[in-house]
VONU-175168 format. One record per residue: x negated, y, z of N, C-alpha, C, CB in turn; residue number from 1; residue in three letters. Coordinates in steps of 0.02 Angstrom, whole numbers, plus 50000, padded with zeros to 5 digits. Glycine has a CB too. Layout:
N
NODE     nu     nv     nw    cau    cav    caw     cu     cv     cw    cbu    cbv    cbw    i   aa
NODE      X      Y      Z      X      Y      Z      X      Y      Z      X      Y      Z  NUM  ALA
...
//
This chain:
75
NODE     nu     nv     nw    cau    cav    caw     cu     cv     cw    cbu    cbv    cbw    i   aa
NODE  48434  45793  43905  48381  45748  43925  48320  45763  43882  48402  45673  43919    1  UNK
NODE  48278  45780  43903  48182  45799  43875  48150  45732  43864  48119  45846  43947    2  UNK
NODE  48164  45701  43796  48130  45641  43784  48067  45657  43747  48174  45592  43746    3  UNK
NODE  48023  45705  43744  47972  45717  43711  47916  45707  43778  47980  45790  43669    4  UNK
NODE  47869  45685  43747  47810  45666  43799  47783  45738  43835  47739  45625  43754    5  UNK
NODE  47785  45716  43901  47770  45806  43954  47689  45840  43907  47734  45780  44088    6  UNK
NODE  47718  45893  43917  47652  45930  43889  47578  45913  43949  47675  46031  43887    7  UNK
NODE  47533  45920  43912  47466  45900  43986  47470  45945  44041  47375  45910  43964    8  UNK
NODE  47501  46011  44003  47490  46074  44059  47553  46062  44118  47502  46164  44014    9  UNK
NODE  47591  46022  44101  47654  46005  44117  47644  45980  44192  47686  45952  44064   10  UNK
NODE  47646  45989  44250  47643  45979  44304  47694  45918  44348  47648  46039  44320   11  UNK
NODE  47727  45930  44311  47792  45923  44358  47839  45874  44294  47835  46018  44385   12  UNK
NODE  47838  45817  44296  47906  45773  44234  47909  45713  44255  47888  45763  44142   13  UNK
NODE  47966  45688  44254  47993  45635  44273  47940  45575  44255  48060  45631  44243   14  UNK
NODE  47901  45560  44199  47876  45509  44174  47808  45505  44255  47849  45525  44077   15  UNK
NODE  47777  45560  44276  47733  45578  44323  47754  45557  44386  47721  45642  44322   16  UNK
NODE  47813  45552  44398  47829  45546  44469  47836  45492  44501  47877  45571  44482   17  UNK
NODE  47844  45490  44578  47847  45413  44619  47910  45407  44601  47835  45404  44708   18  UNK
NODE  47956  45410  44601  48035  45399  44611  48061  45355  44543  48079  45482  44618   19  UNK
NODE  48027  45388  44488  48056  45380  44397  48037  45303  44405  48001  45434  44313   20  UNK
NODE  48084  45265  44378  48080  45206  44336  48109  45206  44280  48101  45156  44363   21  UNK
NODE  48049  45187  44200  48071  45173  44157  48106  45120  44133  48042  45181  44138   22  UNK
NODE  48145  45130  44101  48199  45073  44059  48189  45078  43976  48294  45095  44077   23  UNK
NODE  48129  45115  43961  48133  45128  43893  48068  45177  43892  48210  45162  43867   24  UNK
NODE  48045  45192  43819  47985  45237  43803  47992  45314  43808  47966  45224  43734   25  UNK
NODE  48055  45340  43819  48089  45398  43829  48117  45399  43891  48136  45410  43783   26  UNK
NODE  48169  45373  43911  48211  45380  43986  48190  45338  44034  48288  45363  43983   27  UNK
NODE  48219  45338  44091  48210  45293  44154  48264  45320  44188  48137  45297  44198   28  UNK
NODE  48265  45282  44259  48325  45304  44299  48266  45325  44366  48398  45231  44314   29  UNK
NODE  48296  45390  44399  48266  45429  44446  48299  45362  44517  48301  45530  44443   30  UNK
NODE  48239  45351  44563  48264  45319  44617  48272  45337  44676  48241  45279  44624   31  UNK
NODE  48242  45419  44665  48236  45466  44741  48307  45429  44814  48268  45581  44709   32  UNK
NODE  48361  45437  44773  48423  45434  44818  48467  45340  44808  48483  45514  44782   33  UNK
NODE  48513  45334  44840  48551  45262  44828  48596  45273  44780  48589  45230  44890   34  UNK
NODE  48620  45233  44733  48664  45242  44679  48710  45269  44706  48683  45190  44642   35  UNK
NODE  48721  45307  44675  48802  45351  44688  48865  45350  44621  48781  45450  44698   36  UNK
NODE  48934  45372  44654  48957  45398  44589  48993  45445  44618  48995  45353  44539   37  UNK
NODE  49006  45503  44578  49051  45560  44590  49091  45552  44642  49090  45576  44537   38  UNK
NODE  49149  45520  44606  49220  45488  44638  49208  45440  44707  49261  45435  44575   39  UNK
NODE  49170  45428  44727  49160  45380  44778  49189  45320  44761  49185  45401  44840   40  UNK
NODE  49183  45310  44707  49247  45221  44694  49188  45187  44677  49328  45210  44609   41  UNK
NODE  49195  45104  44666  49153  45045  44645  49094  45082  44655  49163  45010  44569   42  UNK
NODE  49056  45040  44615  48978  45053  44602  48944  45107  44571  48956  45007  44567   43  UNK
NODE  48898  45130  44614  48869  45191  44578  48807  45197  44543  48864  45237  44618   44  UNK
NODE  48778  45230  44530  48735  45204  44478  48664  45266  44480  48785  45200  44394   45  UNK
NODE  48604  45247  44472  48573  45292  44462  48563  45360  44409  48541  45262  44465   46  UNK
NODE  48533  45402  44424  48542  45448  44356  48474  45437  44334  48563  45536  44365   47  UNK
NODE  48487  45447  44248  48429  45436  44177  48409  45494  44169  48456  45409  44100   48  UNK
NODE  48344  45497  44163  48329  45563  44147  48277  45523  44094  48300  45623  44214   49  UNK
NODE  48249  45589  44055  48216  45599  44009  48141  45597  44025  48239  45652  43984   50  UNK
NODE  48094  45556  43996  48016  45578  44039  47992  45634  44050  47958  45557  44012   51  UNK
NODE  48000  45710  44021  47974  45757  44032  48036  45781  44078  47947  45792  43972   52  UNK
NODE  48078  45776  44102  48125  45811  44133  48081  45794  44195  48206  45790  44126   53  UNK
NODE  48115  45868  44249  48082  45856  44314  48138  45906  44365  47989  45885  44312   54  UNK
NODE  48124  45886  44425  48181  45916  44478  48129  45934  44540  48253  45851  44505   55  UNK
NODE  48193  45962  44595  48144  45985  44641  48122  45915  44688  48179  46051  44689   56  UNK
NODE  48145  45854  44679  48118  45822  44724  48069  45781  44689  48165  45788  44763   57  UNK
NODE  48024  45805  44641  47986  45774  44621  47910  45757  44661  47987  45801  44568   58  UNK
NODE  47918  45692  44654  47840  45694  44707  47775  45640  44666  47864  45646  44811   59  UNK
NODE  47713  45660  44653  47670  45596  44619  47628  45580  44665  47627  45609  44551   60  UNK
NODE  47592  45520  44667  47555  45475  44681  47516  45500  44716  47534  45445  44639   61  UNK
NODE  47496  45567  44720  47433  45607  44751  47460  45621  44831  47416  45690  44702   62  UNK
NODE  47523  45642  44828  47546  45693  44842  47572  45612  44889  47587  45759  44788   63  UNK
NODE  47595  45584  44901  47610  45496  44944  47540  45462  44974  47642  45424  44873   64  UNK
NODE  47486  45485  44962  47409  45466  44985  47393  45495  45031  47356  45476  44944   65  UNK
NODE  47415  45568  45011  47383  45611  45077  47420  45599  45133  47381  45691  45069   66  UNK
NODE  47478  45588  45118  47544  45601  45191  47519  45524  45234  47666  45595  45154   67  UNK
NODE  47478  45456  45189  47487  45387  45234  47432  45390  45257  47501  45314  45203   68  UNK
NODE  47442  45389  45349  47392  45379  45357  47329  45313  45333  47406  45390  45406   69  UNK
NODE  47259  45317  45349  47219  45269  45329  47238  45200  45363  47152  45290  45342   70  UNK
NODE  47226  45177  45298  47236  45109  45290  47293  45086  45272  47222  45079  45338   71  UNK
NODE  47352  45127  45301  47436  45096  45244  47451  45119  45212  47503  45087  45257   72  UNK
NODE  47477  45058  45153  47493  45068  45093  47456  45013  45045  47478  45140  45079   73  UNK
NODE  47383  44993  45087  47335  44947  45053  47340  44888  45074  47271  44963  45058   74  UNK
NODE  47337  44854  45003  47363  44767  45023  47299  44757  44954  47484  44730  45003   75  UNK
//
């Protein structure tokens, strides 16, 4: 887990993205998908990542503006 703050040049890290929710000044839990667990048993749980960590389904704020059309999204 990459708990050091994303470099500026850094494009792409979990702390940046729509999906990341923090639980702390370092980690958060990624919300892209529904809790899962391996085994398919009880409750599953999100995965923690690190703020500079990043994956391919990373998406930011910019990048969710262009796709809505005008006017939704605004309240």
């Amino acid at each position: 887990m990459e708990t050091e703050h994303p470099r500026d040049d850094q494009e792409r890290a979990c702390l940046r993205c729509l999906w990341w929710r923090p639980i702390n000044s370092v980690s958060g839990h990624c919300k892209r998908m529904p809790p899962a667990r391996p085994d398919g048993e009880a409750e599953g749980y999100w995965p923690m990542t690190g703020r500079a960590d990043w994956c391919g389904e990373y998406r930011d704020d910019a990048a969710l503006r262009q796709e809505q059309p005008a006017g939704e999204g605004e309240k």
